[in-house]
PALUM-186544 format. One record per residue (C-alpha): residue in one letter; x, y, z. Coordinates in steps of 0.001 Angstrom, whole numbers, plus 524288, in hexadecimal, padded with zeros to 5 digits. Layout:
N
AXYZ;...
***
This chain:
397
XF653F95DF2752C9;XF568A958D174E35;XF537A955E775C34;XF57BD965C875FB1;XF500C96A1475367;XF4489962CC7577E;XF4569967FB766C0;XF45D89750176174;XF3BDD9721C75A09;XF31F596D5476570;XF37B49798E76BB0;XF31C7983C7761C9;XF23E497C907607C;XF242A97D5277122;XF263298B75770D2;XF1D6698CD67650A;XF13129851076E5C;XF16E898F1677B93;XF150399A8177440;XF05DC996317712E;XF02A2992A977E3B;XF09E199F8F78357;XF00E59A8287790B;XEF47E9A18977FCC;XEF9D59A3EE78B51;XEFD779B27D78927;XEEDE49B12578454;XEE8619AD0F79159;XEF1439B87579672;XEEAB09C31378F62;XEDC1B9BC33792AA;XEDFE19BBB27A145;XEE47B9CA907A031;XED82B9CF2279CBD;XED37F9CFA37A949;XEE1169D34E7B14A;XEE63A9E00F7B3F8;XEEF279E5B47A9A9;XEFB159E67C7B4AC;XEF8CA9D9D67B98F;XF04BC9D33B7B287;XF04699C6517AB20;XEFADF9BD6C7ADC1;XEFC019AE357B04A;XEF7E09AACC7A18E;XF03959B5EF79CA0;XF0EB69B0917A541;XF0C209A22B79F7E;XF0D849A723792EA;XF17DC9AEEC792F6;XF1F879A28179AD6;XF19C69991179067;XF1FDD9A205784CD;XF2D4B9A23D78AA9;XF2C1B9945D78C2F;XF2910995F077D36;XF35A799CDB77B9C;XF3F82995C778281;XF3955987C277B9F;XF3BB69923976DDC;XF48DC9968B772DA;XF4C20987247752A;XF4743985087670C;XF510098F4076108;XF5CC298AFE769D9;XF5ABA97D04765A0;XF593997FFE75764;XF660D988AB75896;XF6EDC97CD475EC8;XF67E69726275500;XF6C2E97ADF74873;XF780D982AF74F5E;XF73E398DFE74A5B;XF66B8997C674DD6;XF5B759937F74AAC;XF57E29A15774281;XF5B4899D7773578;XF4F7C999E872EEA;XF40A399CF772FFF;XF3EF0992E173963;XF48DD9964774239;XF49119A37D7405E;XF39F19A63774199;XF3A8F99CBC74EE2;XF43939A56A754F7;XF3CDC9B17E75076;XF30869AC09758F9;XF38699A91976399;XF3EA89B79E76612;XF30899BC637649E;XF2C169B45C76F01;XF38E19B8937771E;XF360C9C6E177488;XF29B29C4D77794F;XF2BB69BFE378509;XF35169CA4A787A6;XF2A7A9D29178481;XF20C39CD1E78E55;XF271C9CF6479A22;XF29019DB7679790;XF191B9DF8A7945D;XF11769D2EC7972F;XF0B299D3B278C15;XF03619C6E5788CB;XEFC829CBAA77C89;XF09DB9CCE67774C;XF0B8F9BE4F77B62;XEFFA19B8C777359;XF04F49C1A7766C5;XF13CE9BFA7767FB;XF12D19B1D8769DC;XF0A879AEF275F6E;XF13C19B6F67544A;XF1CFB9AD1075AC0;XF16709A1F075723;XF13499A50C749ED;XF20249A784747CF;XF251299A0A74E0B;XF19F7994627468C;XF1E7599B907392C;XF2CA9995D073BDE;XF26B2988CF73CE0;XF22C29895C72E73;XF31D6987A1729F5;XF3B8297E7972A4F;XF410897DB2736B5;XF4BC8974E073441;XF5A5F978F273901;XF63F697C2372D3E;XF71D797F9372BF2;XF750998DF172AED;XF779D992A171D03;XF837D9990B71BE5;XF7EF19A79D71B37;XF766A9A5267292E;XF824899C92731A9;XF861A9A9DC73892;XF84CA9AEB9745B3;XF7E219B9BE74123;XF716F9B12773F86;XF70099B0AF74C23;XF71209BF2474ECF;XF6B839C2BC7432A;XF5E969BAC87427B;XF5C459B92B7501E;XF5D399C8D075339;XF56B59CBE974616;XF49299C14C74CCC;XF4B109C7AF759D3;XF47E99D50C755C9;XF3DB29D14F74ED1;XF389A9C80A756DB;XF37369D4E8762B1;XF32629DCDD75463;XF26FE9D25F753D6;XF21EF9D5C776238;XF1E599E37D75EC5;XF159F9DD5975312;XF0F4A9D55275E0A;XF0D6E9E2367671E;XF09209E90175B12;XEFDEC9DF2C7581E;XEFA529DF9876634;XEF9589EC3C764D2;XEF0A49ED2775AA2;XEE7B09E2D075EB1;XEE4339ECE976B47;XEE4B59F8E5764DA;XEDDDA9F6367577A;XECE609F5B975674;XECE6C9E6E074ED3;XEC0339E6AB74B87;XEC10D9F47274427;XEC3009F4D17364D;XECF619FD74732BD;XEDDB99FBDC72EA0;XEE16E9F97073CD8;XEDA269EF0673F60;XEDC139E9737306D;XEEA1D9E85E73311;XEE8339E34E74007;XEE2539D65373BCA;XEEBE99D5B0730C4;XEF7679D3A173A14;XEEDE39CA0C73F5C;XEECA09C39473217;XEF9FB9C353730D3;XEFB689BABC73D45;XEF1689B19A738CB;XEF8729AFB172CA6;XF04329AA4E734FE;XEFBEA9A113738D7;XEF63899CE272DED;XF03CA99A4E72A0F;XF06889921B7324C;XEF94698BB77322C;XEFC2F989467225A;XF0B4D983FA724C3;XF069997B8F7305F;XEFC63976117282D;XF05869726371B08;XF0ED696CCD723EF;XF05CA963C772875;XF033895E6B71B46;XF112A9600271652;XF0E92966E170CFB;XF1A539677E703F7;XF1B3796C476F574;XF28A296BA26ED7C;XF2AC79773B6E32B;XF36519779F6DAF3;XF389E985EF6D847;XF444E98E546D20C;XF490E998CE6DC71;XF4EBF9A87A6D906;XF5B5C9A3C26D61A;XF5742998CA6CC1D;XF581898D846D557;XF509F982056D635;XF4B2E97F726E444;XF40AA9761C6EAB7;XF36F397E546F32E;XF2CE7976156FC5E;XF200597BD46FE9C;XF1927978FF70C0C;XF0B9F97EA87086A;XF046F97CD56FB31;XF0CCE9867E6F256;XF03499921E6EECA;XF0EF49995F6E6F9;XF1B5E991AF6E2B0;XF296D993D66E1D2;XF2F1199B0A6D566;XF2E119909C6CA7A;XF2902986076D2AB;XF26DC9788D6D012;XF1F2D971546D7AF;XF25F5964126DAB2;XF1C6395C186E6A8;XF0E999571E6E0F3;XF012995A506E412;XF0483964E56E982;XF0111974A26E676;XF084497ADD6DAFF;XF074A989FD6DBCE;XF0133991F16CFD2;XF0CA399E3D6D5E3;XF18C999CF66D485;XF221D9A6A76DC23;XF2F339AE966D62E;XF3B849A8FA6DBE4;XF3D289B5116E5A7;XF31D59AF526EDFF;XF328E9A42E6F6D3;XF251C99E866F13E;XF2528993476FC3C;XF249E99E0D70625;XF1A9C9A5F86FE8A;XF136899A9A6FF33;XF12DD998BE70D25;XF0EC39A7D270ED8;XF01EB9A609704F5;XEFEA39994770C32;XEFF369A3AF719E1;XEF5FF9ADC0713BC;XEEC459A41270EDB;XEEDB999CD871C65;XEEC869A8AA72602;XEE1A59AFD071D28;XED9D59A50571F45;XEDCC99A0EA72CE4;XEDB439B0AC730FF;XECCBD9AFFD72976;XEC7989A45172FFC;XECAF29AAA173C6C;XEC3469B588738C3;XEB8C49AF28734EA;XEB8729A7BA74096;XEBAD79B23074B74;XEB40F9BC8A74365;XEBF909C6FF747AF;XECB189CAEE741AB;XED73C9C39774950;XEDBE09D02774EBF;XECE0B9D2217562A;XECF4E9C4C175C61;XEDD2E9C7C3760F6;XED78C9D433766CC;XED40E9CE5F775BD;XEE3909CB8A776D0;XEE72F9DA1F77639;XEDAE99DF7F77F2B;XEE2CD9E3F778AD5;XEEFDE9E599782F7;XEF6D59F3E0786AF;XEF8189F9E37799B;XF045BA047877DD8;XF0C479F78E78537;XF09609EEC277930;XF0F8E9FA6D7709B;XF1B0C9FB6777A08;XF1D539ECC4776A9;XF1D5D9EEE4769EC;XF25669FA61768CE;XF30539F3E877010;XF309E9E87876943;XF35239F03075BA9;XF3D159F7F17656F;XF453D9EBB876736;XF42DA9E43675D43;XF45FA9EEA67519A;XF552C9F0337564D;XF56C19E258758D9;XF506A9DE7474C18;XF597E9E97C74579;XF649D9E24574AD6;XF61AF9D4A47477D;XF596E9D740738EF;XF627E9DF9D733A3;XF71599E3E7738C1;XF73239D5E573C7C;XF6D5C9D18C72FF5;XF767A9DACE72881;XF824B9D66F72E9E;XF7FE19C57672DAE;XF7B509C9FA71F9B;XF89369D0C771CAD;XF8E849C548720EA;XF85CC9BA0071A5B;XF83AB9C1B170DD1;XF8EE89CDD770CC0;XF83E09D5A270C7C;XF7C329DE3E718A7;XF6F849DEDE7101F;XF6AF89DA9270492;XF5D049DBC6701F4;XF579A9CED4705D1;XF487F9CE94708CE;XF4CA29CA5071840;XF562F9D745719DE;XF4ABB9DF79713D5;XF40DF9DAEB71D56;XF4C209DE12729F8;XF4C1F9EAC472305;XF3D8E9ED7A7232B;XF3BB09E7EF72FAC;XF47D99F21C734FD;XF42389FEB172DF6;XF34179FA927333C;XF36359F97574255;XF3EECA063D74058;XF3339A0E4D73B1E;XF2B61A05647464A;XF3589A0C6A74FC9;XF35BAA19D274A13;XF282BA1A6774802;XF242DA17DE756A9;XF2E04A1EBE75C96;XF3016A2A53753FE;XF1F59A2AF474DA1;XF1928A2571759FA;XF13D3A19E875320;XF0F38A127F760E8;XF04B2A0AC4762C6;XEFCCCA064B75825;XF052CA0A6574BFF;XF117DA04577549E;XF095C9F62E75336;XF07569F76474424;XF14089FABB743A4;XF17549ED9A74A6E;XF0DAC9E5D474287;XF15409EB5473828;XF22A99E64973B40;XF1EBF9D9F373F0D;XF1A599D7E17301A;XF26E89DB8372BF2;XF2DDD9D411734A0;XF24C99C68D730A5;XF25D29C9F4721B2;XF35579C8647243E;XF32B49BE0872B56;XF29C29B7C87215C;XF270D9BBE1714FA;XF36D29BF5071109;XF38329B160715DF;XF2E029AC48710B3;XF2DCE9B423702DB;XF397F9BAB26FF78;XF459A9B10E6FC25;XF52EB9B83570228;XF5F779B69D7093D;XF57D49B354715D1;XF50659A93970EE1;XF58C099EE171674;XF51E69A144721A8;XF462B99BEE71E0B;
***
């Protein structure tokens, strides 16, 4: 089983390694386009790339197949696993999506949400575990995988969006349009700073021991990879020489996680400023030369039909399948928890997306703020309930 583990393993960082050379490929597509007629079809540069990230796929798609037959079940049941295959079905919608428009600007964005997220997944354990008993059902399989599928298709119309936006808002003005603009691309710069800030504890090994009394009066043993700026509720700091926390956080809030998301903002605000400083543009102007010969009403078309297919098939996957495997795990179809909320928010959102573009005529423009939108959504459910709130889908990270 460890020599599986560790070929699936090798398999993920391969595809992790495709998908960056495909992205600088998909980059030498759009330079070489400059110059080409807009008919002309893919260039030499775009069919590499696009062959290079299916390579990145299959060597994924080996990954997850080898996990499944090492642990005998699918590898969706944590935040490793689960947040793996949630990269990988982005990819695969995306190159679904390319031969149907041939779009390599959507390449150099798509692929690099994939990464991060690979990237974000590395950041957990990823060792295999036996099912708890509430999760060994066949409905984790429908359930989780349809529930990362439609979201995963849900994702591409935050990529069109930004596209979008890049082309059809002035950067260098000063206005809410453009102020927005470069927060979504401080929020991606934050991702990496996360990583940049994990990556660099790990390399230490870091580790800080806290005893720490939990909501229900239990003792428990948390273990802090990063210096902890806020502790766990009535922590006790157990390792030496290391950093005791003046904050202490009530029981209800996963402190350790906290933790991780201060050490983000304080990473990415100062990794976003130093490129600043050093490019003397905001990140969104630099990104602008990418998007120069993008077709604004195709790149809303793309974006339109991913929530078109994405919406019902997260519907059926977030929420009815969720309500039945919860009748049958927990007697109950809902019951409040911080997860089911977030399905909930994410529902009612893409159905005002929906009714709002077909019913207000909300194209264009609004329909890519719109898509910004639910992507936040979509990552706070992915992140900060995970990361924050403690709940019945706690397991899974």
């Amino acid at each position: 089983m460890k020599d599986l583990v560790q070929l699936s393993s090798n398999l993920l960082e391969t595809a992790f390694i495709l998908y960056l050379i495909a992205t600088l490929f998909f980059g030498g597509g759009i330079r070489e386009n400059r110059g080409r007629d807009k008919n002309a079809g893919p260039n030499r540069w775009s069919k590499i790339a696009i062959f290079i990230t299916i390579l990145g796929f299959i060597s994924q798609l080996g990954y997850f197949i080898l996990r499944w037959i090492a642990g005998g079940h699918a590898p969706v049941s944590n935040m490793f696993e689960f947040t793996t295959f949630f990269g990988m079905m982005l990819v695969g919608a995306f190159i679904i999506i390319y031969f149907i428009y041939k779009l390599n600007t959507l390449g150099i964005f798509a692929l690099v949400v994939a990464m991060l997220l690979i990237a974000y997944a590395s950041m957990f354990p990823s060792d295999i575990s036996p099912l708890i008993p509430s999760l060994n059902s066949h409905w984790l399989y429908i359930h989780v995988t349809t529930a990362a599928i439609g979201q995963s298709i849900l994702i591409l119309s935050f990529v069109a969006g930004v596209i979008y936006l890049l082309k059809a808002v002035d950067t260098e003005a000063k206005g809410k349009r453009s102020f927005w603009l470069e927060a979504i691309m401080y929020t991606m710069i934050l991702a990496i700073g996360f990583m940049i800030v994990s990556t660099a504890f790990s390399m230490t090994h870091y580790k800080a021991d806290f005893n720490w009394i939990n909501k229900e009066g239990q003792e428990k043993v948390a273990s802090y990879a990063m210096p902890a700026l806020v502790g766990p509720h009535e922590g006790e700091l157990l390792t030496e020489n290391k950093l005791n926390p003046a904050i202490h956080m009530p029981a209800i809030i996963d402190a350790k996680r906290l933790n991780s998301v201060i050490w983000t903002l304080i990473t990415g605000t100062i990794l976003y400023w130093v490129i600043r400083l050093i490019c003397r543009k905001r990140i969104s102007t630099l990104l602008k030369p990418l998007v120069k010969k993008v077709n604004l009403d195709l790149i809303d078309e793309v974006g339109y039909r991913s929530v078109l297919i994405g919406f019902p098939v997260f519907t059926l996957g977030g929420l009815i399948f969720a309500m039945i495997w919860a009748q049958i795990a927990w007697t109950r179809f809902w019951g409040w928890d911080p997860k089911e909320v977030w399905a909930l928010i994410t529902f009612l959102f893409y159905a005002a997306f929906l009714h709002l573009r077909l019913s207000r005529g909300w194209h264009g423009e609004k329909s890519a703020w719109l898509a910004v939108i639910g992507f936040a959504i979509i990552m706070f459910n992915l992140i900060a309930v995970n990361l924050v709130l403690a709940g019945l889908h706690s397991y899974a990270a």
